[in-house]
N, C-alpha and C positions, 0 to 999 in steps of 0.2 A: 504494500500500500504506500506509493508515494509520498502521496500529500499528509502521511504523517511524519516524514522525512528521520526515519529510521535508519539506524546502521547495519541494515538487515544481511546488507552484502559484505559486508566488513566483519562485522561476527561468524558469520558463514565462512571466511576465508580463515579464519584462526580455528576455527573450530575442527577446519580440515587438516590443517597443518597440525593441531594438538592430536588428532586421531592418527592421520601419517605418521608421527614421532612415535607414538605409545605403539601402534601398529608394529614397529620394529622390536621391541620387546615381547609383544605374544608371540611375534615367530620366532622366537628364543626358546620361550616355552612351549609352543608349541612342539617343537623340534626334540628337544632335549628334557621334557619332565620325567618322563618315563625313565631314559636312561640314566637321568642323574638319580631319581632315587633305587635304581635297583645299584647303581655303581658304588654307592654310598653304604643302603642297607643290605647289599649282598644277599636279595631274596628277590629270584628271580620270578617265580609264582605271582607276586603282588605286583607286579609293574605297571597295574594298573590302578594301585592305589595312591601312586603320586599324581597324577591328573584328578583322583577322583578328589582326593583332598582341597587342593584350589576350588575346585568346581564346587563340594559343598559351604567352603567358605566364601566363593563367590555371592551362591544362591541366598545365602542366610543375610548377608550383608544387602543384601540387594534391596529387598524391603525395607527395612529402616534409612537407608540412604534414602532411595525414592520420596517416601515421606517427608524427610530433612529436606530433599531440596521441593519440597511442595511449599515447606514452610520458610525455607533459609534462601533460596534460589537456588540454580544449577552452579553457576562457576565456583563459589566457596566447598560444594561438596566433592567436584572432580576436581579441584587443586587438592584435596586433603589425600583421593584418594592416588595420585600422580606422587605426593609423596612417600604415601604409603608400601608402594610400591617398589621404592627405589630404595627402601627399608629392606622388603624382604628379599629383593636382589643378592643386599648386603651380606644379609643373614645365610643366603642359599650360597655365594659363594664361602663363605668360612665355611657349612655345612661338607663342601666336595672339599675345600682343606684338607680337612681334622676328621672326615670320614666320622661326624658326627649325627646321629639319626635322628636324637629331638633336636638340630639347631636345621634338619632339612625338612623337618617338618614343621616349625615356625613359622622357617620361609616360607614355605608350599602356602601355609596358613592365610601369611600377609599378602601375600604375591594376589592368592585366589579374591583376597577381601578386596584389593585392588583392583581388580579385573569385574567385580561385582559391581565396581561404583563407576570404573569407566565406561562400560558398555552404556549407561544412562545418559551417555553423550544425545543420544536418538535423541532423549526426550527435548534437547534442549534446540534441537534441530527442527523439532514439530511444532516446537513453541512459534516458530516466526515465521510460519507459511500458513495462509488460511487452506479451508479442506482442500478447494479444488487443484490447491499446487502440491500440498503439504506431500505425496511421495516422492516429488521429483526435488522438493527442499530437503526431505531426509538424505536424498541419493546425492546432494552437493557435498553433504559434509561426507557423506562415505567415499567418496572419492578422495578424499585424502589418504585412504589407505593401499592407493595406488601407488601413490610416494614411498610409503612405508615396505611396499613389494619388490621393490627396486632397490632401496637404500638397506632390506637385511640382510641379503647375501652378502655384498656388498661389505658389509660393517662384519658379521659372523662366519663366514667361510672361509676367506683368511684365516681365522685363529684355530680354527679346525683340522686343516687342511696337512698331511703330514703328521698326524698327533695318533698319537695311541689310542686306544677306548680305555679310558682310566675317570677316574673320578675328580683327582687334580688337575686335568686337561681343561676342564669345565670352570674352574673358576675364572679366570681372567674373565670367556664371554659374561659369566654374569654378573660381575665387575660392571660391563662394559654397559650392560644393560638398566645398571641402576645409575650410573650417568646420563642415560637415555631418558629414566623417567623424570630425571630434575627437571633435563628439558621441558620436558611435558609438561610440568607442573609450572614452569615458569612463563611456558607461551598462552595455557589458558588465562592467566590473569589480564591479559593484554583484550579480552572478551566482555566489553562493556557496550551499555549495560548488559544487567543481565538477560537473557533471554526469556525468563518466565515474567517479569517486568514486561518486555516487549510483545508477551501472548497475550496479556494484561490488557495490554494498549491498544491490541488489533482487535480484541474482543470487546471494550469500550466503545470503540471507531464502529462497530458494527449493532454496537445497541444492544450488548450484552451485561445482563449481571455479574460483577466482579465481588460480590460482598456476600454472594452464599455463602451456603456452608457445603464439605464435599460431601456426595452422599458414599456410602458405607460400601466397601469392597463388594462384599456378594450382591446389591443394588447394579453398581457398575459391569460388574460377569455377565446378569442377567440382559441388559442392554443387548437387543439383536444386534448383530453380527460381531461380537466382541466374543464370545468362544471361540466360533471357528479359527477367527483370528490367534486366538493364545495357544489353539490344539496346535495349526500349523508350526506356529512361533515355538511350541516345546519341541517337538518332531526335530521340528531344523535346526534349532539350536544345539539338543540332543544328542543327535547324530553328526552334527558337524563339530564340535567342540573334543567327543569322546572318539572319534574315527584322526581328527588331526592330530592329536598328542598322542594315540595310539602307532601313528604314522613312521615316527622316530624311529622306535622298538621293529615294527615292519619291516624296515628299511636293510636295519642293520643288522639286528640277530635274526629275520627267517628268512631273508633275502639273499643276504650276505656282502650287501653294497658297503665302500667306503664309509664313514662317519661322516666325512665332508659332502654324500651326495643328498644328506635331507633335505640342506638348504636350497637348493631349483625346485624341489617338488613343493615345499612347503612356500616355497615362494607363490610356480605355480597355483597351488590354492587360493595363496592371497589375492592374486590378480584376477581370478575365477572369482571372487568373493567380491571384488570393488572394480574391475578392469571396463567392465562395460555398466556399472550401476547410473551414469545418467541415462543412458539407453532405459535400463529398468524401471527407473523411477520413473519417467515421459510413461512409457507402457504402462505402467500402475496406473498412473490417472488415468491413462485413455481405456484401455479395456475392462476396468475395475479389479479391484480387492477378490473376488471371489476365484475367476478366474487363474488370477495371478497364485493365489495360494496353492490352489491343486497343480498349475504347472511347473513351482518350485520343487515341491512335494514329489512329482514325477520323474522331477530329474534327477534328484539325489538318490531315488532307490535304483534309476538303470544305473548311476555313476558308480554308487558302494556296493552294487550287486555282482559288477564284473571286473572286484578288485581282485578276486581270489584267480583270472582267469592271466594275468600279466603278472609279472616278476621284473621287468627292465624298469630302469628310473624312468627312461621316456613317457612308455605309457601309464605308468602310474603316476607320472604326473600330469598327465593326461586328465585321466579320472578324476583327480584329485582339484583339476579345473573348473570341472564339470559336478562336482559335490558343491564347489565354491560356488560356481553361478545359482545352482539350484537353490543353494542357502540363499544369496543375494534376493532373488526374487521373491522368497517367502516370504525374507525378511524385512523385505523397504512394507509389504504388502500388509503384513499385519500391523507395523508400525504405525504404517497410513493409517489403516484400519480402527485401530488401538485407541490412537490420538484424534480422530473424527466422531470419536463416543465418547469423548472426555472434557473436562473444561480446564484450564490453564492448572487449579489450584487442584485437580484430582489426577493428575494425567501421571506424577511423580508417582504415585504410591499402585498405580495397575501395571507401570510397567516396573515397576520395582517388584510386586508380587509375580507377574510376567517369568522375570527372570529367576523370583528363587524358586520356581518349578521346574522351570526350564534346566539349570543350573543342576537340579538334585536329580534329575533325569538322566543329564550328562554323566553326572558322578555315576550314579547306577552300573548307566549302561558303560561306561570306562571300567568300573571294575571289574563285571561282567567278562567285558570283551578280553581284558586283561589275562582273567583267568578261561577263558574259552581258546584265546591265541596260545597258551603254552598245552591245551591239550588235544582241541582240535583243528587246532591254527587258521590259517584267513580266513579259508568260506564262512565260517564260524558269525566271524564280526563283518563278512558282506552280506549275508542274508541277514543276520540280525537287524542291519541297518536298513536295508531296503521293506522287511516290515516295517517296521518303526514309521518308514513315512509312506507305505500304503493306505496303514492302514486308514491317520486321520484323510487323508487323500479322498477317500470311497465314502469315507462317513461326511467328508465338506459336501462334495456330490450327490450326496442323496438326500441331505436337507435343503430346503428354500434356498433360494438364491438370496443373500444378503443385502439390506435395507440399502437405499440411497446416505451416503455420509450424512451422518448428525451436525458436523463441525462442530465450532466450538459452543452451539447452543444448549448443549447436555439437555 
């Protein structure tokens, strides 16, 4: 909206850049959770309880953040968690040191609770686009993690590259990566105002009540077209979160590839994940939410269905493309979705609970897969996953087609 002469383009360009930066850091972890904790606690069985860990810390955090920043704003709560973050870096490299198992499960801890409060970046991105643009405002800031797709090799493959599979190999990268999160922490300040201020504003300008009260989570669930939207968003979060930090372990122990070849495939993903997301988000408006969510849905279960049938880095980063766009799509889709049934002051705490399902799903199915890969290895965790997003798929499909956007009239 113009003529309220907003920094709407200005904040959107920081907000990419802080996702770009921190982007580099999950594909750290991404890459390397699994192997740093089984390298550390020398139990090879659980290697999927270091993802799972983060992941439940993520999920748990995620709702009380949400709510904070409903009531404190967005940028104060992902500055705290950017810090946070660059804590349990800290913590996780001493961890691969000292071959310490409670100082890498701290970190796992911190790392996770961080990643719980930055993902809530979206919300802050929904906040300044009314409904009819609001996917393709989500898909501006997610484009910054195209930056971040490019700059992690880049910064982590080098330090890999010629190194042993040892546990002290691993500390410098995540060193390197709690330098990375200062960054982060230092560029979103530069994001004024704030952006739930300026949902505020656009919801004012349009003749809306700003001085209710939020109404009550299961009130807001109930809103048409706000499940489908959370079923898809658990599916693909789920399967995307627990399949990429799964990835690592894949790679190296049933594959038998170099330690340096994670990094292209996991990059790969990232760029499947954001590469083409203004394309995405333009399609989310125009063909709507409903759609959009069974054809994310769709793609991930062909992409992690026919992981078990490649072993070369190429085509498995192939796939791993093709997991990332399908995530992309669900995900601008229910965000849109999410934030069209919501109003400025409630928008923090649905997609805060959003995520701690989402999140304890992840961990689930991470541990799961974890222990299915050392006994009945890939197929195991490709068909697991390609359920996973059938099934809400079939079940979006056979209910109504989903209401026309509420925006922000709740």
């Amino acid at each position: 909206m113009p003529e309220l002469n907003l920094p709407i383009r200005r904040n959107t360009a920081i907000l990419a850049l802080t996702l770009g930066v921190n982007s580099v850091v999950l594909q750290l972890v991404a890459a390397v959770a699994s192997l740093t904790f089984v390298l550390v606690t020398g139990v090879r069985g659980l290697l999927g309880l270091g993802p799972a860990i983060f992941l439940v810390s993520a999920g748990l955090t995620a709702l009380p953040a949400g709510r904070l920043m409903d009531r404190r704003g967005r940028v104060p709560v992902l500055a705290v968690g950017y810090a946070l973050a660059s804590l349990g870096c800290v913590v996780t490299a001493l961890a691969t040191h000292t071959r310490s198992i409670p100082a890498v499960v701290v970190g796992f801890v911190m790392i996770g609770a961080a990643t719980g409060v930055s993902q809530l970046i979206r919300t802050a991105a929904g906040d300044m686009y009314p409904a009819a643009r609001r996917a393709r405002g989500i898909s501006y800031v997610l484009v910054g993690s195209v930056f971040g797709a490019i700059l992690g090799p880049t910064v982590f493959q080098p330090l890999f590259a010629n190194r042993k599979v040892a546990a002290d190999s691993l500390t410098v990268p995540w060193l390197v990566a709690a330098g990375i999160s200062v960054l982060a922490c230092v560029v979103i300040q530069f994001v004024r105002p704030d952006p739930k201020w300026i949902g505020e504003q656009i919801g004012a300008h349009a003749g809306e009540d700003q001085t209710g009260k939020a109404a009550p989570l299961r009130e807001i669930v109930r809103r048409p077209g706000v499940l489908p939207a959370m079923l898809a968003s658990f599916s693909a979060q789920a399967i995307m979160v627990s399949v990429m930090n799964l990835a690592g372990y894949v790679v190296v122990e049933q594959h038998h590839h170099a330690q340096d070849k994670i990094f292209p495939i996991i990059s790969a993903h990232v760029f499947g994940m954001y590469v083409l997301v203004l394309v995405v988000g333009a399609l989310v408006d125009r063909v709507g939410r409903t759609a959009s969510l069974v054809a994310g849905l769709v793609t991930i279960a062909i992409s992690t269905l026919t992981l078990d049938w490649f072993s070369g880095v190429a085509m498995t980063a192939v796939l791993l493309f093709g997991l990332g766009l399908g995530w992309n799509v669900a995900y601008v889709a229910a965000a849109a979705q999410m934030a069209d049934r919501t109003r400025v002051f409630e928008r923090g705490r649905l997609f805060g609970f959003n995520d701690l399902i989402g999140q304890l799903l992840g961990a689930a199915f991470a541990l799961l897969g974890g222990l299915a890969l050392e006994t009945l290895g890939v197929i195991s965790l490709a068909v697991g996953a390609a359920v996973l997003a059938i099934a809400p798929a079939a079940w979006i499909v056979a209910r109504e087609p989903a209401p026309e956007p509420l925006g922000e009239a709740g």
